[in-house]
C-alpha positions as CSV (number, residue, x, y, z in Angstrom):
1,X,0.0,0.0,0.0
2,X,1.6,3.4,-0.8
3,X,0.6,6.3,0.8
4,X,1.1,10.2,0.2
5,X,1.8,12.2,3.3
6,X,1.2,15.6,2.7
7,X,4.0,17.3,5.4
8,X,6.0,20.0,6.7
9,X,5.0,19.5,10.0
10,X,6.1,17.8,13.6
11,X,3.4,15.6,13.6
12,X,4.2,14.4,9.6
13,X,7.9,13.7,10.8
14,X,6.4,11.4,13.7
15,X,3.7,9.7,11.4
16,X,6.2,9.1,8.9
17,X,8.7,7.5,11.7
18,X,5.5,5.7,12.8
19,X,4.6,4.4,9.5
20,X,8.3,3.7,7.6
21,X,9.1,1.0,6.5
22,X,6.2,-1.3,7.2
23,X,4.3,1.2,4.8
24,X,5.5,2.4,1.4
25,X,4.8,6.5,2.5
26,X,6.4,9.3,0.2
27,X,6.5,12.3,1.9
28,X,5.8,15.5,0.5
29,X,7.3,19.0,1.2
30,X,6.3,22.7,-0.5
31,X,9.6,23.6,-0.8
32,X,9.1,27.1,0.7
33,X,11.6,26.6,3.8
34,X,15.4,26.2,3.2
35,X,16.9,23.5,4.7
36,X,13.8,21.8,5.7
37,X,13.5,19.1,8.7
38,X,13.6,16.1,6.7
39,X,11.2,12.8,7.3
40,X,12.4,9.1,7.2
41,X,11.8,7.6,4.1
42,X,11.4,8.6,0.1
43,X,10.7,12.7,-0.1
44,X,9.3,14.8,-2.9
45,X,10.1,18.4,-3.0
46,X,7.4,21.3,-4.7
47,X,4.2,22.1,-5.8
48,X,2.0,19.2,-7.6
49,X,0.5,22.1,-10.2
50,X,-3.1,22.6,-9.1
51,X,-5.7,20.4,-8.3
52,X,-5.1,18.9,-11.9
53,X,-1.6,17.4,-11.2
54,X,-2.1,16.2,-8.2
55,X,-4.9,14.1,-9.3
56,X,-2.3,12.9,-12.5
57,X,0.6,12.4,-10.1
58,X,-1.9,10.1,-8.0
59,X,-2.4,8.3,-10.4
60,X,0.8,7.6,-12.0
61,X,2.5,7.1,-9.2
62,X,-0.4,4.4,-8.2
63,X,-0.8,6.0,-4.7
64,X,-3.8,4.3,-2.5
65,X,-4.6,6.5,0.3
66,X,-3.3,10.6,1.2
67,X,-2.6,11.7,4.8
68,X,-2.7,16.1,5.1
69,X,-0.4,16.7,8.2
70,X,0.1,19.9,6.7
71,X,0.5,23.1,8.6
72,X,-3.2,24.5,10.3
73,X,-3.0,27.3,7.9
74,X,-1.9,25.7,4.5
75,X,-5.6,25.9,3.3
76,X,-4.8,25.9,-0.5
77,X,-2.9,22.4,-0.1
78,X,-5.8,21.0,2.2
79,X,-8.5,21.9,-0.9
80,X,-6.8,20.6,-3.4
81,X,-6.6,17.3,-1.1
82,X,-9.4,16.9,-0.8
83,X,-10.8,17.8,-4.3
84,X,-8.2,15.3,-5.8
85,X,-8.9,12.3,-3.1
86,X,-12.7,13.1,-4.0
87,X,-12.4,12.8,-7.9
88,X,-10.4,9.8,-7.7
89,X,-12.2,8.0,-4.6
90,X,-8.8,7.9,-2.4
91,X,-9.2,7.8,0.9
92,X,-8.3,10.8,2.8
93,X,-7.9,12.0,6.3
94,X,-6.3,15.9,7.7
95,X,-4.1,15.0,10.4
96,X,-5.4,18.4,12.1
97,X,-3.4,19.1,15.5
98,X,-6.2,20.2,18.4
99,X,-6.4,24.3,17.9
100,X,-5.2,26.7,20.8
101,X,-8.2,27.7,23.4
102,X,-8.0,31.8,22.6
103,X,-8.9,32.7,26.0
104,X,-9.0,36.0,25.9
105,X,-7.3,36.9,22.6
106,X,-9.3,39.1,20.6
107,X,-9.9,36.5,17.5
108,X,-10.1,37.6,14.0
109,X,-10.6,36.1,10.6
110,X,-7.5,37.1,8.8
111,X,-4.2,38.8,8.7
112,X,-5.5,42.0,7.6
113,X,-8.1,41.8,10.3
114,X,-5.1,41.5,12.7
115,X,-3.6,44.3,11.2
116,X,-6.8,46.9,11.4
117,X,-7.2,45.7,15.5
118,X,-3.4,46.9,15.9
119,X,-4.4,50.2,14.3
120,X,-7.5,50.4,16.3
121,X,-5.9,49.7,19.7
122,X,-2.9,51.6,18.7
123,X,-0.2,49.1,19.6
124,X,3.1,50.5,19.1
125,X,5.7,47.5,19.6
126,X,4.1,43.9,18.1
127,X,5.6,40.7,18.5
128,X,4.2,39.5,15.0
129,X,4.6,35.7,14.5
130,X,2.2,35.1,11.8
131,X,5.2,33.6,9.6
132,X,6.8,35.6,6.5
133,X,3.4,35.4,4.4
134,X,1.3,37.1,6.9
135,X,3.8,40.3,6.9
136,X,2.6,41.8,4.2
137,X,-0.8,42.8,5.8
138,X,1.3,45.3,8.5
139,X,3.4,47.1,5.4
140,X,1.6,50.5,6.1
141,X,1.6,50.3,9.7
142,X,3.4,53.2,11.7
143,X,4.0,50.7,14.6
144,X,7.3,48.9,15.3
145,X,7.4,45.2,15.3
146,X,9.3,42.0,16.1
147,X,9.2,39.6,13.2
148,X,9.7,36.5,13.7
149,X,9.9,33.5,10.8
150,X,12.1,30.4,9.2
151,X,12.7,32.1,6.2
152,X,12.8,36.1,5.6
153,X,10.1,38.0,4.4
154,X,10.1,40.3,1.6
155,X,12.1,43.9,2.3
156,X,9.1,45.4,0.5
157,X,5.8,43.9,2.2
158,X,7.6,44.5,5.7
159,X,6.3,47.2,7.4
160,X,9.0,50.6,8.1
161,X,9.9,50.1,11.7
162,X,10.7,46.5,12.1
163,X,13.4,43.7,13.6
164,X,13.4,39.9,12.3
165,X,14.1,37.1,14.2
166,X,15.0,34.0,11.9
167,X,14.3,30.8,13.7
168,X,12.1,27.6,14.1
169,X,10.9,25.9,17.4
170,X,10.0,24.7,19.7
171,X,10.3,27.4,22.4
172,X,10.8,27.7,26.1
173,X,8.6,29.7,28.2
174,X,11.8,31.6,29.9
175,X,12.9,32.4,26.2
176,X,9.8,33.6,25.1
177,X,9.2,35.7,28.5
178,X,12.7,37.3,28.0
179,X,12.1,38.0,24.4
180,X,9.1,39.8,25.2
181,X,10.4,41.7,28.0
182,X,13.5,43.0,25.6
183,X,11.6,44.4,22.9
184,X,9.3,45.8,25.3
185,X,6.8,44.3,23.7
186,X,2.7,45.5,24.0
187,X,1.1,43.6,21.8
188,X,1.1,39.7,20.5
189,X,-0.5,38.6,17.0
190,X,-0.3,35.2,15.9
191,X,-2.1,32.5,13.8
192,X,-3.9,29.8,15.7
193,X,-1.4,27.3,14.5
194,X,-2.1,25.2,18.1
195,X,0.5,22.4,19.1
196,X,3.4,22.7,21.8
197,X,6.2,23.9,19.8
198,X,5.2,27.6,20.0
199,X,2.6,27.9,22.3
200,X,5.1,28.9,25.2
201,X,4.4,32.7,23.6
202,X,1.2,32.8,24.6
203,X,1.7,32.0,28.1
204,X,4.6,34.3,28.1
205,X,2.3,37.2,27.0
206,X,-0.4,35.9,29.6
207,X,2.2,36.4,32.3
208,X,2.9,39.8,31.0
209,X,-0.5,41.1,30.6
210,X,0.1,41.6,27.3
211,X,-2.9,41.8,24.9
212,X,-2.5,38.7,22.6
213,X,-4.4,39.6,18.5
214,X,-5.2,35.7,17.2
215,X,-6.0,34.8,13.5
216,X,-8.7,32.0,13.3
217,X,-7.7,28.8,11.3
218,X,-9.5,28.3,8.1
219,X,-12.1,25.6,8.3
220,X,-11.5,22.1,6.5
221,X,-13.5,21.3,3.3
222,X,-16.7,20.3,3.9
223,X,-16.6,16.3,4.5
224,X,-13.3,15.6,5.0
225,X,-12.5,13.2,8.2
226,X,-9.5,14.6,10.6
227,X,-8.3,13.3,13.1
228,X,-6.4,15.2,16.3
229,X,-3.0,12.9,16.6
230,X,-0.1,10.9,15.5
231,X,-1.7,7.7,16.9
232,X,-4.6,8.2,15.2
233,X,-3.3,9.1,11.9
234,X,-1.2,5.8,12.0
235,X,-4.3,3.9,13.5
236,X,-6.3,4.7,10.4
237,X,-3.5,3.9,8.0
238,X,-3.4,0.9,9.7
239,X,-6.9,-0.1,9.4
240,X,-6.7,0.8,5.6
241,X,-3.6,-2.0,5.3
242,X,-6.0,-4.6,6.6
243,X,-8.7,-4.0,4.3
């Protein structure tokens, strides 16, 4: 049985430890981060071309069954998933790590949302940790801001008064709380990406009192079956090797 994980994630690396070799799994990585965190067994690097090849690369390459683990966020890849899986009758399932509780993060539906509630409140020094394709929305802000992503973001979509941070997780709560005291930092905006590699920034910003600005996660295709963990991921590969 061959199987396409869809990764770029912690929880892809694990499943793909979890499944290789006792299952023929290819795993597959955008190709937007340099120097990626590789998985165990056979990887494929880049975009698939649409819906359409995806579907043709499927199907040439004889694949019985996808598994998403891809980022929260990656909304475009999840889509074309699950439009491709449909056409051809694969089965499918999102691995789809359990979403942060917001507390009492103001919680908005996009980046540029985020980016008209740090006008509003009139932040002046943002810890912004939305990832380099989020920057873009705070270009014409008069605020300063701590950037933080893997790769750099574009010079021109970055906002005037700005510092970047280039690093991956996970992080410590002492980092993050140091990090936060620093840059004197009064406002927090993130993406609901959930998990435990980064989540130490929101208690960090709890302990401060500082105001934490959340983007929502984009819902899954209508239909599709997710599941919340590594174990179950494997579990229903599993159960598809027996059938």
């Amino acid at each position: 049985m061959r199987v396409l994980l869809l990764g770029g994630t912690a929880e892809a690396r694990a499943l793909a430890k979890a499944l290789h070799p006792r299952v023929d799994v290819i795993s597959s990585l955008a190709g937007r981060v340099p120097d990626p965190a590789l998985p165990v067994g056979p990887v494929r690097v880049g975009g698939f071309g649409g819906v359409d090849g995806l579907r043709r690369w499927l199907r040439d390459e004889r694949v019985h069954a996808v598994v998403d683990a891809t980022h929260p966020f990656a909304a475009t890849m999840t889509a074309h998933a699950a439009q491709a899986c449909g056409d051809l009758g694969l089965p499918h399932v999102v691995l789809a790590r359990p979403a942060w509780d917001p507390g009492n993060a103001m919680v908005v539906a996009s980046d540029a949302q985020a980016a008209e509630v740090v006008a509003r409140q009139g932040y002046s020094r943002i810890f912004l940790t939305t990832g380099r394709s989020g920057v873009a929305a705070f270009a014409g802000s008069d605020a300063w801001f701590l950037i933080r992503a893997v790769t750099e973001p574009e010079q021109a979509l970055m906002p005037r008064h700005h510092h970047v941070v280039l690093s991956r997780g996970p992080y410590r709560y002492d980092g993050e709380l140091a990090l936060l005291r620093e840059h004197r930092v009064d406002a927090l905006v993130t993406k609901n990406s959930g998990g435990d590699m980064t989540r130490a920034k929101l208690d960090a910003a709890a302990a401060l009192d500082i105001p934490i600005v959340m983007v929502a996660r984009p819902p899954l295709p209508a239909g599709v079956q997710a599941v919340g963990t590594v174990d179950e991921a494997a579990t229903w590969v599993a159960a598809l090797c027996l059938t």
